[in-house]
C-alpha positions as CSV (number, residue, x, y, z in Angstrom):
1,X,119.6,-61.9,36.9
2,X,119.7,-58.3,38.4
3,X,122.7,-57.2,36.5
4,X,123.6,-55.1,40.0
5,X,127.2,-55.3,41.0
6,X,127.3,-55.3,45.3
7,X,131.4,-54.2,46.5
8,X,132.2,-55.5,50.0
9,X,134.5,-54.3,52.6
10,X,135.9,-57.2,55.1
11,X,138.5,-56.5,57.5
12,X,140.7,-59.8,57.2
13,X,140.7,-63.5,55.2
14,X,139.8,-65.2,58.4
15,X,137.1,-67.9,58.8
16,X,135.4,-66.9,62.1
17,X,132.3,-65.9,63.0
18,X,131.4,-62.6,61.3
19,X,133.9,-63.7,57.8
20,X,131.7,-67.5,57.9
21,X,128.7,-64.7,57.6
22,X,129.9,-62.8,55.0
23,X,130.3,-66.3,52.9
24,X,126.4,-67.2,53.4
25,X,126.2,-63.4,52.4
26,X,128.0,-63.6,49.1
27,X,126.1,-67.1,48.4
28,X,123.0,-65.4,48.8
29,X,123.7,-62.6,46.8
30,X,125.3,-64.5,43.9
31,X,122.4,-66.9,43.7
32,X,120.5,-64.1,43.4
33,X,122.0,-62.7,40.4
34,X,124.3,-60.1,41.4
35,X,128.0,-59.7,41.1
36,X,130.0,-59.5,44.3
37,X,133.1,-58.1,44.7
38,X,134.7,-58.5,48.2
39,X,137.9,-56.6,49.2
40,X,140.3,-58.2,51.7
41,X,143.4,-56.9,52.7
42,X,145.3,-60.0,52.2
43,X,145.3,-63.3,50.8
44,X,143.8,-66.2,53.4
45,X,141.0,-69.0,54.3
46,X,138.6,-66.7,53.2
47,X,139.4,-66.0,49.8
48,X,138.7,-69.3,48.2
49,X,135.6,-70.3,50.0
50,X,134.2,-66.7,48.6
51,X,135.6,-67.5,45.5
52,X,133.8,-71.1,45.5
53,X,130.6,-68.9,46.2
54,X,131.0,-66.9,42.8
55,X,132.5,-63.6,44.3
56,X,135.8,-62.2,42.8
57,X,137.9,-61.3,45.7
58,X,140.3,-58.3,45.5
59,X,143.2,-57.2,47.4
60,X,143.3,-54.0,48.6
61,X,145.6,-52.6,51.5
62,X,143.4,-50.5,54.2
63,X,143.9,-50.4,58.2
64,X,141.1,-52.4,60.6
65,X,140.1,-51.0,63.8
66,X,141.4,-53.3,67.0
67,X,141.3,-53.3,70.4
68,X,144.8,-52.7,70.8
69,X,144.5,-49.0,68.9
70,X,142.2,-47.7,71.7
71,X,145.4,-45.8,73.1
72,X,146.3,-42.5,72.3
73,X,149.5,-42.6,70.5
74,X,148.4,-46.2,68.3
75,X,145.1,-44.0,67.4
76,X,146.9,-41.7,66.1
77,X,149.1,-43.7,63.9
78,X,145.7,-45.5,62.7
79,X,144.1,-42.3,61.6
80,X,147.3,-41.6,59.7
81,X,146.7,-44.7,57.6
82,X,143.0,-44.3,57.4
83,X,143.5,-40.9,55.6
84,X,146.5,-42.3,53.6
85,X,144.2,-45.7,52.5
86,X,141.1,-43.1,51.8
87,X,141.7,-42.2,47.9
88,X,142.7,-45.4,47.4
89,X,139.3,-46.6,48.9
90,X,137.4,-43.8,46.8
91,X,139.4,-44.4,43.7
92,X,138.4,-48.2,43.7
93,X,134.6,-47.4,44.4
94,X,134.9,-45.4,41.3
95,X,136.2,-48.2,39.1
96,X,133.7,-50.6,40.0
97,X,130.5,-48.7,39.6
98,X,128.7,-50.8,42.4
99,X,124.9,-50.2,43.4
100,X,125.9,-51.1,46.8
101,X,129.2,-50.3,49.2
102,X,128.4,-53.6,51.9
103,X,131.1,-53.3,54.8
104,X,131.2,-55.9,57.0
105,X,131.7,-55.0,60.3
106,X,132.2,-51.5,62.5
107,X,135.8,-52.1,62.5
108,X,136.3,-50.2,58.9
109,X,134.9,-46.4,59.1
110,X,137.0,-45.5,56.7
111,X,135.0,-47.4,53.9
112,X,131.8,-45.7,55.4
113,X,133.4,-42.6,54.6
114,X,134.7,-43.6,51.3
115,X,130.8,-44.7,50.1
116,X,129.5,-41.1,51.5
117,X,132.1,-39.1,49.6
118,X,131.5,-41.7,46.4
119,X,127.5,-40.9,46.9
120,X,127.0,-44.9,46.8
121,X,123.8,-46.3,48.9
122,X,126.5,-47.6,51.6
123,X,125.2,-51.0,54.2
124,X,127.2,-51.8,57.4
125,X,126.3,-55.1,58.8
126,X,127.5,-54.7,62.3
127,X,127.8,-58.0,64.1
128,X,130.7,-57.4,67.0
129,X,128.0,-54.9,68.9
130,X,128.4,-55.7,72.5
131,X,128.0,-53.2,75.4
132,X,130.9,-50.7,74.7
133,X,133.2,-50.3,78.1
134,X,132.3,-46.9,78.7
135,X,129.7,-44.1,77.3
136,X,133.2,-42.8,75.4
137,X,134.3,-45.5,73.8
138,X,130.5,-46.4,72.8
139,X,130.2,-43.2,71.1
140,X,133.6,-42.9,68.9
141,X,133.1,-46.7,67.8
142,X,129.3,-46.3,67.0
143,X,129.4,-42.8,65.8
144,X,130.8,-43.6,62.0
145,X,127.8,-45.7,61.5
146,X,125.7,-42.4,60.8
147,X,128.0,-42.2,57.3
148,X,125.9,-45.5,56.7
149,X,122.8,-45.8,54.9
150,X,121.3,-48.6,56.0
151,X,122.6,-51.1,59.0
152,X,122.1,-54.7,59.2
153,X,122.3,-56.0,63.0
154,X,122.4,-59.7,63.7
155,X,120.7,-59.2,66.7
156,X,118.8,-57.2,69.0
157,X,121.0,-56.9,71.5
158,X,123.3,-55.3,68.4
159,X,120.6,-53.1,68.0
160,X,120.4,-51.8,71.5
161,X,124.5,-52.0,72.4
162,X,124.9,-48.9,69.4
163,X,122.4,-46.7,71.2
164,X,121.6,-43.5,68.8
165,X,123.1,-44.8,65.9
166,X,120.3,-47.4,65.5
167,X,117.3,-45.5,66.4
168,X,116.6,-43.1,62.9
169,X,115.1,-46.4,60.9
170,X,117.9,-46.9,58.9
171,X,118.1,-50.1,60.6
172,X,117.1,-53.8,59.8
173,X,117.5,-57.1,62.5
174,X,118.7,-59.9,60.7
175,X,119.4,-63.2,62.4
176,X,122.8,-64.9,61.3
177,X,121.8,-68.2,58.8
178,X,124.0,-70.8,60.5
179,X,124.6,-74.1,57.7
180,X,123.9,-77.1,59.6
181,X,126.6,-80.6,59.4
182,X,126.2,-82.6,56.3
183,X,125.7,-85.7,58.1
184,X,122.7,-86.4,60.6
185,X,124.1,-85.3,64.4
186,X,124.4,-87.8,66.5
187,X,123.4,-88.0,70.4
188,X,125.6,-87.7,73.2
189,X,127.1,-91.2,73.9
190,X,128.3,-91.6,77.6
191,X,132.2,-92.4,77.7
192,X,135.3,-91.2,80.4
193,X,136.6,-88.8,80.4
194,X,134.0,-86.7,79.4
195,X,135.1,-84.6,77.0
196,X,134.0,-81.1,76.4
197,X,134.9,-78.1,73.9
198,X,135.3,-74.6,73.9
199,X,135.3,-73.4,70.2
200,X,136.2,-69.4,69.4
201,X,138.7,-67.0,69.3
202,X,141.4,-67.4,72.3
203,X,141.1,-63.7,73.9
204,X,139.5,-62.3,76.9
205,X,136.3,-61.6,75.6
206,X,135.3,-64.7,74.8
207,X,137.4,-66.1,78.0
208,X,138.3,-69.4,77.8
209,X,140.2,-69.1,80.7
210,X,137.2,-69.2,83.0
211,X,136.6,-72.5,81.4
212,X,139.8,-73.8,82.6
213,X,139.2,-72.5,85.9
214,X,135.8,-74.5,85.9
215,X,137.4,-77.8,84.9
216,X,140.3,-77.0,87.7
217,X,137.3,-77.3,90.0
218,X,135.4,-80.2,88.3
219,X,138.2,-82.9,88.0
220,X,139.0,-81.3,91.8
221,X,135.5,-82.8,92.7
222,X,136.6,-85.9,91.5
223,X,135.1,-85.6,87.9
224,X,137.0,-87.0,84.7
225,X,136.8,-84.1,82.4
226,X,139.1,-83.1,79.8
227,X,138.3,-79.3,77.8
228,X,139.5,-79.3,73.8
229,X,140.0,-74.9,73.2
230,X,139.4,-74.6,69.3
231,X,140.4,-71.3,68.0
232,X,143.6,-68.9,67.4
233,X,144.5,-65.3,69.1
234,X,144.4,-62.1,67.0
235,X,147.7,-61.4,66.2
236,X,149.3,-59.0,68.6
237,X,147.5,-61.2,71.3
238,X,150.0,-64.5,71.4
239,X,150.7,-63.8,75.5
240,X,147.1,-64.5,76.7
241,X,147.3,-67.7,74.6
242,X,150.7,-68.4,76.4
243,X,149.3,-67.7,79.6
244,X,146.3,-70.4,78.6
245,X,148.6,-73.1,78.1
246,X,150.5,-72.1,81.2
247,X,147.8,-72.6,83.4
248,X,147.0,-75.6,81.3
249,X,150.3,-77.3,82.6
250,X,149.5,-76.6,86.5
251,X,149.5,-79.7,88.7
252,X,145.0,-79.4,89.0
253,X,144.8,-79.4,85.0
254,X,147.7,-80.9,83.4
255,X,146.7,-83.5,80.7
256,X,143.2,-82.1,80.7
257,X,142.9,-79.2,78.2
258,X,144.0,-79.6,74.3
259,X,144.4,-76.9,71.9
260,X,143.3,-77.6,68.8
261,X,143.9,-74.3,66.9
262,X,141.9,-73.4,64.3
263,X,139.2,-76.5,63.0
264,X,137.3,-76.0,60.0
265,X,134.5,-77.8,59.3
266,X,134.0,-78.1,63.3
267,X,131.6,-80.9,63.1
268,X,134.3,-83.3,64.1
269,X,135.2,-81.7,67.4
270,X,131.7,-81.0,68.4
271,X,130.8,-84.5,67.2
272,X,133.7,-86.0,70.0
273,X,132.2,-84.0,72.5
274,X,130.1,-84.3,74.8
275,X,129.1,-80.8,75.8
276,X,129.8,-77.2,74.4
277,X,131.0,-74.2,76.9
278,X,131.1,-70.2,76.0
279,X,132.0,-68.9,78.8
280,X,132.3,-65.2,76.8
281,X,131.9,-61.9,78.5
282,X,130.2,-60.3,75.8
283,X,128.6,-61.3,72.6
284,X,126.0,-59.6,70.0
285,X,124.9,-63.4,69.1
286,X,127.7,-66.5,69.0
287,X,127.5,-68.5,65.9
288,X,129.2,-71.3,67.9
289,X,126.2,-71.5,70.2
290,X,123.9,-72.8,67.2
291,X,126.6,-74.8,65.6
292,X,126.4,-76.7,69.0
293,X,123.1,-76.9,69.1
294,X,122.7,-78.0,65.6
295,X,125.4,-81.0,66.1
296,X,122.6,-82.2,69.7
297,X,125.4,-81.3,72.0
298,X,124.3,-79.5,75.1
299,X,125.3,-75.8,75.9
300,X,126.3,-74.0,79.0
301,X,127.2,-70.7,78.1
302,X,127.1,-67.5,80.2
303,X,124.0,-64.9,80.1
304,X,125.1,-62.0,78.4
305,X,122.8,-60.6,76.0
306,X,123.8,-62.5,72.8
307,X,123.3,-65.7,74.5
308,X,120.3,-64.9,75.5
309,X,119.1,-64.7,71.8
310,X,120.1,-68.1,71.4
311,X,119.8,-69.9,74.5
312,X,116.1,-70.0,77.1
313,X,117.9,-71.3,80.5
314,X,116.8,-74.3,81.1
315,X,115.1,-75.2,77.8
316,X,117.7,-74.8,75.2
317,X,120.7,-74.6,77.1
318,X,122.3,-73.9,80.3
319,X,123.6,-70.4,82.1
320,X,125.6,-68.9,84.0
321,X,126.5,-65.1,85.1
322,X,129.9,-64.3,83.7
323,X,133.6,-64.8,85.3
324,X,132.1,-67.2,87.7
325,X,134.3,-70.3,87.6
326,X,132.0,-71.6,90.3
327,X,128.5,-71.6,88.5
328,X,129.8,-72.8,85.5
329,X,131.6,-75.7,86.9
330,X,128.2,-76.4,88.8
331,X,126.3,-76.6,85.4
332,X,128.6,-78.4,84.1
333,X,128.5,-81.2,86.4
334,X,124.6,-80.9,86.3
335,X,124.9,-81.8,82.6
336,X,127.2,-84.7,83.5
337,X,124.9,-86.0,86.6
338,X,121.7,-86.1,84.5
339,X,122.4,-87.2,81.0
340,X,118.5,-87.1,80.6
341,X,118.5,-83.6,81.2
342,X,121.4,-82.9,78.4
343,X,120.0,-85.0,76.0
344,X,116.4,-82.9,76.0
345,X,118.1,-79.7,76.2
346,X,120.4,-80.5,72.9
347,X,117.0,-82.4,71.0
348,X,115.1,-79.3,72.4
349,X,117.7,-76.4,71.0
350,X,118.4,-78.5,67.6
351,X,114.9,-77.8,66.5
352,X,114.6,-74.2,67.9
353,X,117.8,-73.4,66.0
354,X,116.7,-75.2,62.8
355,X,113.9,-72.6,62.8
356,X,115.5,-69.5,63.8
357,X,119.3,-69.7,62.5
358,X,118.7,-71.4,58.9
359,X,120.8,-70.9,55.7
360,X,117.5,-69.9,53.7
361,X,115.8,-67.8,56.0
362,X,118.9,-65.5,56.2
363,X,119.0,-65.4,51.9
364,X,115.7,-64.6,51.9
365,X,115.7,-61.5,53.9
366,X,119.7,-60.3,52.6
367,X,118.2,-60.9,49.5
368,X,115.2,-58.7,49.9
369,X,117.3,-56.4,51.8
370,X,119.7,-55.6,49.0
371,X,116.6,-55.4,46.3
372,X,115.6,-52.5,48.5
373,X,118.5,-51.0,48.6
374,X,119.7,-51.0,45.3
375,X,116.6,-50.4,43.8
């Protein structure tokens, strides 16, 4: 036991991909002996499971940093309540004594801040790290990350998308550890329609509706295909998921795309799959890559940076360039033509993934990690 107490910052009590992180974080740490508080700013999904994992959660009211603040007038209002929830944020750091200040994510600077002024070795783990839109926006969502101590980046591409901020050595590359399915994965078995899923938030970034553009183009070919979305919007963001199902009810794809919502464990939708599609813009890494990999479906997924951490074209998976309905739909179809093909690209990727996304690997290094810094 190291008798070390580790205080986490997480911006919500969702179950996506950085919060499923932070639960294989809090598992780790806990095994290892320390106590883990996490902070969440409400109640949620997330909660119990870090609960189940030994951690005692606490509510705590503090803004997160969207996409929708990225206008002058919402910025503003933002850094009013970042400086309002800032003694609040200092006060509880005080209470709990920790070794360690571990915020999860870019999205709260304001707990960066809160560790500096509290002199507490503070850790951001920055996993949403793509290629900022502009040099601008790069530098004010990166530049906060100099209050941290030490970063944790779940990729390389992470590494390189927050430019200056990573290159002083306060920085450590640690791949995600992805739990595999309980039960044994099963191959593909041929059946029409073929069925397909696209699992992940519903928002632009990760684009979905370029999926449904490539199965507009598929079952115009003549192909039976039918798309399953799985995932919810942010709030705020409920008219791209409207204009999803809109589209969904044209003549070319009505009765072809399902929305599932949220699924948790996901095994069962990958498992009445056939093939996997991330058709994302961006992405630092994509736990939903390896989840799909793991269950020995095939993956076409676009090649942007994180993707290509996860995914050798042509061995482990297919891809395609981005917002290109066209190429996607074409890879698709070459997954459907030659189920040979498919099946050695999913037996292929389940072992590479075994060996580069596992549970233990990733407590092993957080572990050692964490002994460092609170040492």
């Amino acid at each position: 036991m190291t008798g070390r107490t580790v205080l986490i910052a997480n911006p919500s009590a969702d179950v996506y991909g950085s919060d499923l992180q932070l639960v294989e974080s809090v598992g780790a740490l806990c095994g290892a002996g320390y106590r883990v508080l996490v902070t969440v700013p409400t109640e949620g999904l997330l909660t119990e499971r870090l609960r189940e994992r030994g951690a005692e959660a606490l509510l705590v009211d503090y803004p997160v940093l969207r996409k929708a603040h990225l206008a002058p007038l919402r910025l503003l209002g933002l850094a009013a309540a970042a400086v309002a929830a800032l003694p609040r944020l200092v006060s509880l750091i005080r209470i709990t004594a920790p070794d360690a200040l571990y915020v999860n994510t870019v999205t709260l600077p304001w707990w960066l801040l809160a560790g500096r002024l509290s002199r507490v070795p503070t850790v951001c783990h920055v996993h949403e790290a793509e290629e900022p839109s502009s040099p601008l926006v790069g530098r004010a969502l990166f530049a906060p990350l100099r209050l941290a101590d030490k970063l944790i980046l779940v990729s390389r591409t992470a590494l390189a998308a927050i430019g200056r901020a990573g290159r002083d050595g306060r920085t450590t590359v640690i791949y995600n550890g992805v739990p595999e399915p309980r039960e044994p994965a099963r191959p593909v078995e041929p059946s029409r329609p073929v069925r397909a899923v696209c699992i992940g938030r519903l928002s632009e970034r990760k684009a979905p509706h370029v999926a449904l553009e490539a199965v507009a183009l598929l079952r115009a070919r003549g192909y039976d295909l039918q798309l399953e979305l799985v995932g919810t919007v942010f709030p705020g963001n409920e008219a791209y998921e409207q204009r999803l199902r809109d589209r969904a009810d044209q003549p070319d794809l009505a009765g072809s795309i399902s929305f599932a919502g949220y699924c948790s464990p996901i095994w069962p939708r990958l498992a009445a799959a056939q093939l996997a599609i991330q058709p994302s813009r961006n992405e630092s890494l994509g736990n939903a890559v390896i989840e799909a990999q793991y269950a020995l479906r095939p993956v076409v997924a676009t090649g942007v940076s994180g993707h290509l951490e996860t995914i050798t074209d042509g061995q482990t998976g297919l891809l395609v360039p981005p917002d290109d309905p066209e190429a996607l739909a074409a890879a698709i179809a070459r997954l459907i033509d030659d189920p040979e093909l498919a099946a050695r690209l999913a037996q292929t990727a389940q072992a590479t993934a075994r060996q580069k996304f596992s549970v233990q690997r990733y407590a092993d290094e957080l572990v050692a990690f964490f002994a460092e810094v609170t040492r």
